[in-house]
VOGU-3710 file (C-alpha; in Angstrom, 3 decimals, decimal comma):
1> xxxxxxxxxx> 4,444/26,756/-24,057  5,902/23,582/-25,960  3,178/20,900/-24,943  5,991/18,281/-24,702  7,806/20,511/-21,340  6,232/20,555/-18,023  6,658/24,848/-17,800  8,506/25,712/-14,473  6,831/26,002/-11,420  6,461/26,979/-7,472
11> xxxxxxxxxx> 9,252/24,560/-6,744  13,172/24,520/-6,223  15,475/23,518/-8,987  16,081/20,322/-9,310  19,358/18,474/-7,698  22,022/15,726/-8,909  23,343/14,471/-12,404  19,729/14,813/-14,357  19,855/18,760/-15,055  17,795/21,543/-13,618
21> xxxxxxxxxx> 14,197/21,505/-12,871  11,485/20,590/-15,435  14,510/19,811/-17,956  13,032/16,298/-17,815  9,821/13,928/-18,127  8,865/15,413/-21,282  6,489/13,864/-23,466  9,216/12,324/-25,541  10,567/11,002/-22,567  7,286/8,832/-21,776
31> xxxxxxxxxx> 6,848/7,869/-25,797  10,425/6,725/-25,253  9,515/5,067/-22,029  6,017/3,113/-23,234  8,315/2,117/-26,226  10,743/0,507/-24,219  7,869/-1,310/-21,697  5,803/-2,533/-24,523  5,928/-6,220/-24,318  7,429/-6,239/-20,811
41> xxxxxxxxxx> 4,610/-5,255/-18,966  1,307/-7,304/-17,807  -1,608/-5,491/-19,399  -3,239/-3,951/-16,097  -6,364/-2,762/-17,322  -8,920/-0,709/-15,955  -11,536/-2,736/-13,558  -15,098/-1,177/-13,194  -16,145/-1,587/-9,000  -19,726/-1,177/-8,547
51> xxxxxxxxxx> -19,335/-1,683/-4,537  -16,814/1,261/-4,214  -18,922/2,790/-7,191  -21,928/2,738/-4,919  -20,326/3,533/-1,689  -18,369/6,678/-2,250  -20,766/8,344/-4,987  -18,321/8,122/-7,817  -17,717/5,771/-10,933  -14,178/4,065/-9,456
61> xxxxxxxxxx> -12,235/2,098/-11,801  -9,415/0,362/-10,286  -5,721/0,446/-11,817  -4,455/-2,976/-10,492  -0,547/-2,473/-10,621  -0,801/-5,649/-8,153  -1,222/-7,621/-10,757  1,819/-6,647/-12,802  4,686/-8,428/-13,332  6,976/-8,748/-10,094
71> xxxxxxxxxx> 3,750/-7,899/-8,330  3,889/-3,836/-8,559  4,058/-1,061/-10,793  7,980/-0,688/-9,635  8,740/-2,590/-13,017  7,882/0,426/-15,012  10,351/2,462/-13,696  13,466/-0,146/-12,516  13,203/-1,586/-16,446  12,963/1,558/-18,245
81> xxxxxxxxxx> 16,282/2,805/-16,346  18,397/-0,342/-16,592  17,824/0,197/-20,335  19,164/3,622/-20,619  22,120/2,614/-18,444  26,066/2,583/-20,198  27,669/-0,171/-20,662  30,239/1,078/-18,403  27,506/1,576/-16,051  25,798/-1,711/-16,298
91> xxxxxxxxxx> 29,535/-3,351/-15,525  29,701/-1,693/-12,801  26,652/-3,510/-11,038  23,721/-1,966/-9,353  22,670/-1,206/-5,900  19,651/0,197/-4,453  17,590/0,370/-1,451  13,995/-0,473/-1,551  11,187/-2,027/1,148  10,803/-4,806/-1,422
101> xxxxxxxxxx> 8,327/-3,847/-4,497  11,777/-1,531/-5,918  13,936/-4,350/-4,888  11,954/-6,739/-7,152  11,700/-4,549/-10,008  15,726/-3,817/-10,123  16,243/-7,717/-9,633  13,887/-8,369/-12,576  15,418/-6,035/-14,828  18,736/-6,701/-13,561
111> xxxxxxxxxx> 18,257/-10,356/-14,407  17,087/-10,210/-17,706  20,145/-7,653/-18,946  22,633/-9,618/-17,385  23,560/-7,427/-14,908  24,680/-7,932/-10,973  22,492/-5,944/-9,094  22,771/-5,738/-4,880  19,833/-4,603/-2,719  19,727/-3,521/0,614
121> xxxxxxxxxx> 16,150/-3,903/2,294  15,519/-2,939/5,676  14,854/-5,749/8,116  11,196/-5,178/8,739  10,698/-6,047/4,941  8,191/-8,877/4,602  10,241/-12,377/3,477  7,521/-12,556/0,037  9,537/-9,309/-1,115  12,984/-10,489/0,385
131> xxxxxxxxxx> 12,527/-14,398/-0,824  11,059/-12,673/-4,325  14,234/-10,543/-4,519  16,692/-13,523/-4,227  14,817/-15,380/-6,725  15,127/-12,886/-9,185  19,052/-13,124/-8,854  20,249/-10,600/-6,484  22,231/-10,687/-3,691  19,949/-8,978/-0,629
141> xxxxxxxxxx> 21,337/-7,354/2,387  19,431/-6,197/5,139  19,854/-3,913/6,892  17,916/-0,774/9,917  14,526/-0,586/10,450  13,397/1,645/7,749  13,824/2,432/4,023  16,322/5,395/5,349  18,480/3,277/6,912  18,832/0,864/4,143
151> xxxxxxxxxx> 19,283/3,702/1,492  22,632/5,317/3,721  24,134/1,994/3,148  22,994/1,626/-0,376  24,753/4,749/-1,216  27,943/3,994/1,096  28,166/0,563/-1,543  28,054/2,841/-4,265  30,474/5,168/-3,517  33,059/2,246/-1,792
161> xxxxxxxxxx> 32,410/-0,121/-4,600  31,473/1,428/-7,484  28,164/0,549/-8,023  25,785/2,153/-9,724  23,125/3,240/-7,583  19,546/3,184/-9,378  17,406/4,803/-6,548  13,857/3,695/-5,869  12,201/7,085/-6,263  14,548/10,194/-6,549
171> xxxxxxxxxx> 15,576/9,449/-10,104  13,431/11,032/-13,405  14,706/8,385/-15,279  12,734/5,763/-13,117  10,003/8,246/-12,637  9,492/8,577/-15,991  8,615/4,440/-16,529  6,223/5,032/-13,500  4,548/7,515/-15,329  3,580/5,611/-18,591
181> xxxxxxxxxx> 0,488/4,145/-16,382  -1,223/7,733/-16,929  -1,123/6,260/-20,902  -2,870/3,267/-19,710  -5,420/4,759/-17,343  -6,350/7,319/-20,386  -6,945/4,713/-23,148  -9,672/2,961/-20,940  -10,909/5,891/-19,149  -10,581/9,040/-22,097
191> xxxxxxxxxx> -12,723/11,052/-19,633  -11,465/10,076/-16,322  -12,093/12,898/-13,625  -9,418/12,017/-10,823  -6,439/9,849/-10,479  -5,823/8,866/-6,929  -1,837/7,748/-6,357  -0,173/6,068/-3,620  3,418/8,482/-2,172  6,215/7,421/-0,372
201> xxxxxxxxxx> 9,033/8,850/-1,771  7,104/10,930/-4,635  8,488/8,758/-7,681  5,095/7,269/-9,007  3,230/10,587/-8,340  5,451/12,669/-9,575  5,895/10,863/-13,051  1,911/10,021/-12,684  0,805/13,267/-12,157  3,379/14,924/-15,125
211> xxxxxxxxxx> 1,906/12,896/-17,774  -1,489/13,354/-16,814  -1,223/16,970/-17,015  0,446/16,691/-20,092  -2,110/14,746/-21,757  -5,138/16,665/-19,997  -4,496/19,212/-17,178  -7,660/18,928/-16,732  -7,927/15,733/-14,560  -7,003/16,104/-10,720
221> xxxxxxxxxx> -4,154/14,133/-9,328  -4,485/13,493/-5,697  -1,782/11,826/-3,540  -2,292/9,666/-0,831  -0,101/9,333/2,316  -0,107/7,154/5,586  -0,876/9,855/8,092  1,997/8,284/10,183  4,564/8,741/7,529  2,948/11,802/5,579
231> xxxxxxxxxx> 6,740/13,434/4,661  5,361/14,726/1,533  2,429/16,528/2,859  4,570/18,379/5,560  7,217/18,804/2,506  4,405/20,602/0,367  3,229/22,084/3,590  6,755/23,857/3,928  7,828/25,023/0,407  10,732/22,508/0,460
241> xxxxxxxxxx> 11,852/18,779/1,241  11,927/17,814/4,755  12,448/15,174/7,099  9,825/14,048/8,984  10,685/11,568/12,299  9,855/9,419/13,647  7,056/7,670/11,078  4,967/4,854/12,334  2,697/2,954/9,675  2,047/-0,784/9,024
251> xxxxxxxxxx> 2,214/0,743/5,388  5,853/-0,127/4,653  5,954/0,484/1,067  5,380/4,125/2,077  6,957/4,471/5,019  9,719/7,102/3,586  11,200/9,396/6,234  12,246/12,515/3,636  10,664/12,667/0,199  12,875/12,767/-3,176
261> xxxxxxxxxx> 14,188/16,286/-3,599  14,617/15,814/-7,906  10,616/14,282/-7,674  9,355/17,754/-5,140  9,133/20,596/-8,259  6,793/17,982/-10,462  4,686/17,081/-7,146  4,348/20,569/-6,223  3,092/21,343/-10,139  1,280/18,881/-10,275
271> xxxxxxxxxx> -0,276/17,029/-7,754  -3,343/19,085/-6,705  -4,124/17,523/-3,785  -2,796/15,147/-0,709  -5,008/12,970/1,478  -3,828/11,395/4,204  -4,951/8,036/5,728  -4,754/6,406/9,446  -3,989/2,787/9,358  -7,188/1,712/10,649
281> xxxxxxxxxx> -8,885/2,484/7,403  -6,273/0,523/5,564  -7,701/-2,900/7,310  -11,193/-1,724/6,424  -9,879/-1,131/2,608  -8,033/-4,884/2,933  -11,122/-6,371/3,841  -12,772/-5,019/1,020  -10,460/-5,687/-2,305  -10,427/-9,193/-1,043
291> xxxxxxxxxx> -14,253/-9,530/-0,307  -15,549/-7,570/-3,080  -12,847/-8,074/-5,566  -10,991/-11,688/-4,716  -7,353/-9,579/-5,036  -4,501/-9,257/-2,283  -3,465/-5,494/-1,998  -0,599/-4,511/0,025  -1,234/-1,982/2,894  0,385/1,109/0,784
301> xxxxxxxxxx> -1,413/0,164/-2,265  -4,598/0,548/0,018  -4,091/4,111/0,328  -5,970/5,154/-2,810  -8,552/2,869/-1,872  -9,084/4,091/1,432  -9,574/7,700/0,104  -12,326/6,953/-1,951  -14,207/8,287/1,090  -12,665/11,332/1,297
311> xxxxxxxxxx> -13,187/12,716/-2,211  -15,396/15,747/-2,999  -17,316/16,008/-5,386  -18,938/12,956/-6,365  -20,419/11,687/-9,589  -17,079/11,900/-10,989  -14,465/8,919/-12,727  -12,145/8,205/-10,741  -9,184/5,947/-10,649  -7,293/4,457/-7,528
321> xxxxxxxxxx> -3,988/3,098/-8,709  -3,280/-0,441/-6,589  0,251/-0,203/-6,703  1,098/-3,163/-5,343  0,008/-7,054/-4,187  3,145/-8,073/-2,374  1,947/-9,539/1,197  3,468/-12,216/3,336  0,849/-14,729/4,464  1,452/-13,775/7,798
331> xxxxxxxxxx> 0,418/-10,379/7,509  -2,384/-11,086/5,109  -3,903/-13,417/8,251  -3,718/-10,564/10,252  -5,334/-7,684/8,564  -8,147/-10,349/7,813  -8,628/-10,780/11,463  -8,153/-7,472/12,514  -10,577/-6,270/9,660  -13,317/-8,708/10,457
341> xxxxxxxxxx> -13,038/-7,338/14,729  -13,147/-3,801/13,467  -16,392/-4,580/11,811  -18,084/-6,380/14,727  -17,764/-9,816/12,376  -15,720/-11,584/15,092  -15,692/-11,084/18,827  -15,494/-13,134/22,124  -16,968/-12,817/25,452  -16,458/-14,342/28,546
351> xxxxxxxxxx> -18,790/-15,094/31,646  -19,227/-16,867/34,946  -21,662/-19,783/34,877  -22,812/-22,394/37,648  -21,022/-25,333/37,423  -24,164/-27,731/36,962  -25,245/-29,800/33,899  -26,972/-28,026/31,172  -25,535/-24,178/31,756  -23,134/-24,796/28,694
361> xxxxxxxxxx> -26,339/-26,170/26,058  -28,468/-23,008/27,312  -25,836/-20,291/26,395  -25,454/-22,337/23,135  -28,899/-22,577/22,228  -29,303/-18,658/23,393  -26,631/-18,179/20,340  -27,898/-20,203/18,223  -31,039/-18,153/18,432  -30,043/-15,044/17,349
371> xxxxxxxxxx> -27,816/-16,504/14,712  -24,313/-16,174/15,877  -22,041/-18,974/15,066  -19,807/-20,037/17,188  -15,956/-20,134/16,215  -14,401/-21,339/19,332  -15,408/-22,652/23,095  -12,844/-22,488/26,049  -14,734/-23,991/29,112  -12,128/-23,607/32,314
381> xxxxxxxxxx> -13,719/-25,327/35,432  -10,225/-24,372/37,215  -10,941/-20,692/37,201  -11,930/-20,712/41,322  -10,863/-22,678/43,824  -14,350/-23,306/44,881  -16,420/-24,701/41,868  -19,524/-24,152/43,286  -18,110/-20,169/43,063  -18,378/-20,812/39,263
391> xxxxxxxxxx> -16,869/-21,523/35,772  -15,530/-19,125/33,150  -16,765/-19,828/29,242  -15,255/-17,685/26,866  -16,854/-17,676/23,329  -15,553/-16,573/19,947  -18,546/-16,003/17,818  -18,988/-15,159/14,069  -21,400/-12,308/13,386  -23,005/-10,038/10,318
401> xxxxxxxxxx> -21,565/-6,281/12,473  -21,606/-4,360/15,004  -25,649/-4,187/15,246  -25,880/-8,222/15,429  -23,234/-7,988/18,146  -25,054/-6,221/20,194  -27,901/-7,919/19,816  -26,245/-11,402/20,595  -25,099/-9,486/23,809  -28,135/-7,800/24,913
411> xxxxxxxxxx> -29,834/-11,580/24,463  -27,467/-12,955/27,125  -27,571/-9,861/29,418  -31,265/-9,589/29,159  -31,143/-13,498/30,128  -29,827/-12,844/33,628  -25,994/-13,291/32,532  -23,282/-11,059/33,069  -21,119/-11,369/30,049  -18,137/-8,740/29,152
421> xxxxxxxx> -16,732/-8,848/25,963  -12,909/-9,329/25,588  -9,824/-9,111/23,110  -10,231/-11,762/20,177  -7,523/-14,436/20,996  -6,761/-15,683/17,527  -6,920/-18,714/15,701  -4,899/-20,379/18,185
//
């Protein structure tokens, strides 16, 4: 066996204008690939995490993709295939489909050959990707609900218009650039155990997982998958591609109905593994990149993160690829708040007091000593009809988890009051 050719494996041939399968992603093809990168890309290197070090039982060193340029790894593989493009081809303009960290990369790359390049983002995209997207030049339509629905326009442009359709995952060419962060990861990390990657569509494992193999079969590759949008897991599950609907996850960089059918033979060779991950652990995993590590992580670049605590064995290297930092504000506000419930950090109860002087001071002081901190008051007299029947106080308190909660509430039980705790309200 040539060790520049991935050898055939379990998996169907390959589909579409690229050849059959395993004809591709050869070693040449990433030297060719990191050739064409170097100098483009944002050095991304290798970050050592003692807290997720200590917590899981294995040495993790992070790959922060959310820190390259355009926000996400997507660069690698949008840049690297604009540049092997015709010039009959780049004429032509491009068009893909992409929840927004694609759509950026194409627009960069688009931008700085010259090239018109029209993206179609479903609606539900957050505006930091859309707004990012215009601002790199291209003209964004939106368009469904998911990344499916913009894709069946994408390729109705190309086919009415002429475009040249440069798809976000599907394509060796632009799995191939993905890829060339196996080169990186190695160079820091010579005896890394495990590479933990993010899968929507299968591009960045697929091109991930062939290099790393090529350079040492050695290492494990595991995928990660929301499990409300796991298509690739049921795809490997099956023997072939299928569709899996509906999907439901608040990871939307992910959130890929059917998997890449030219990407399935690598993933099948080569990805030993797939974990899959509710979305509850991704606002845990938020809460902790930005506490422990000051960086903002989008939801499906969380993935890897969250399966730190799924890995057997331990005392191995391991390295979760972040791929990608692209968050509107909005959302950002409310994984933070949602994170900080989930860990007993925030919470609000209400209760009936008398209406006399001095009931308001005496719950306060009761707070006070246990240590809560108190976020917000609401004190409505209007509650009854009859006042003397009592007035509701609702507090939002600040505490250290779910064991100081408690205790705050046992204090103001165990002080003749019958509190209930009830949904946070917000900032607002």
């Amino acid at each position: 066996m040539s060790p520049d050719t991935v050898p055939a494996g379990r998996g169907p041939r390959a589909c579409g204008g690229e050849g059959d399968s395993f004809t591709m992603m050869t070693l040449d093809d990433f030297k060719a690939a990191r050739r064409v990168l170097d100098g483009v890309l944002h050095r991304t290197d290798l970050i050592y995490s003692p807290f997720f070090s200590k917590a899981t039982g294995n040495q993790v060193y992070i790959k922060p993709e959310n820190m390259q340029v355009t926000g996400a790894y997507k660069i690698r593989g949008a840049y690297y295939k604009c540049s092997t493009l015709t010039e009959e081809e780049k004429a032509r303009g491009l068009v893909t489909a992409s929840a927004g960290n694609h759509a950026q990369g194409v627009a960069y790359a688009a931008q700085a050959a010259g090239i018109h390049a029209t993206i179609v983002m479903p609606t539900t995209t957050p505006l930091v990707k859309v707004n990012n997207t215009k601002d790199y030049g291209a003209e964004v339509i939106l368009q469904g609900e998911t990344f499916d629905d913009a894709a069946a326009l994408a390729a109705r442009l190309s086919q009415e218009k002429g475009y040249t359709y440069v798809h976000p995952f599907d394509d060796l060419t632009v799995s191939t650039g993905q890829g060339t962060i196996a080169y990186e990861i190695f160079k820091d990390l010579p005896d890394v155990d495990a590479v933990l990657v993010p899968i929507g569509g299968g591009g960045l494992a697929a091109g991930v997982s062939t290099l790393v193999k090529l350079l040492n079969p050695s290492v494990r590759v595991i995928g990660v998958e929301p499990s409300g949008a796991a298509s690739m897991k049921a795809s490997l599950e099956a023997g072939h591609v299928v569709t899996v609907d509906p999907i439901s996850t608040i990871a939307d960089g992910v959130a890929v109905k059917t998997p890449g059918e030219k990407v399935f033979p690598y993933i099948q060779k080569n990805v030993d593994e797939i974990i899959t991950i509710d979305d509850d652990e991704l606002v845990d995993a938020f809460l902790d990149v930005m506490e422990k590590h000051k960086m903002i992580v989008e939801n499906a670049g969380l993935l890897t993160i969250a399966a730190l605590n799924h890995l057997e064995p331990k005392g191995e290297n391991v390295v979760p690829v972040l791929s990608g930092g692209n968050m509107d504000v909005i959302t950002i506000s409310s994984l933070v708040q949602h994170g900080l419930i989930n860990r007993g950090r925030i919470f609000t109860f209400s209760v009936q007091l008398p209406d006399r002087p001095g009931e308001l001071l005496r719950i306060a002081e009761l707070i006070a000593g246990h240590s809560g901190n108190i976020i917000k008051l609401e004190h409505n007299q209007f509650v009854n009809i009859n006042r003397q029947a009592g007035v509701e106080l609702k507090v939002t308190l600040e505490a250290f988890g779910h064991a100081h909660k408690k205790e705050i509430m046992d204090a103001l039980l165990n002080a003749g009051y019958a509190v209930v705790e009830v949904a946070f309200s917000g900032a607002n």
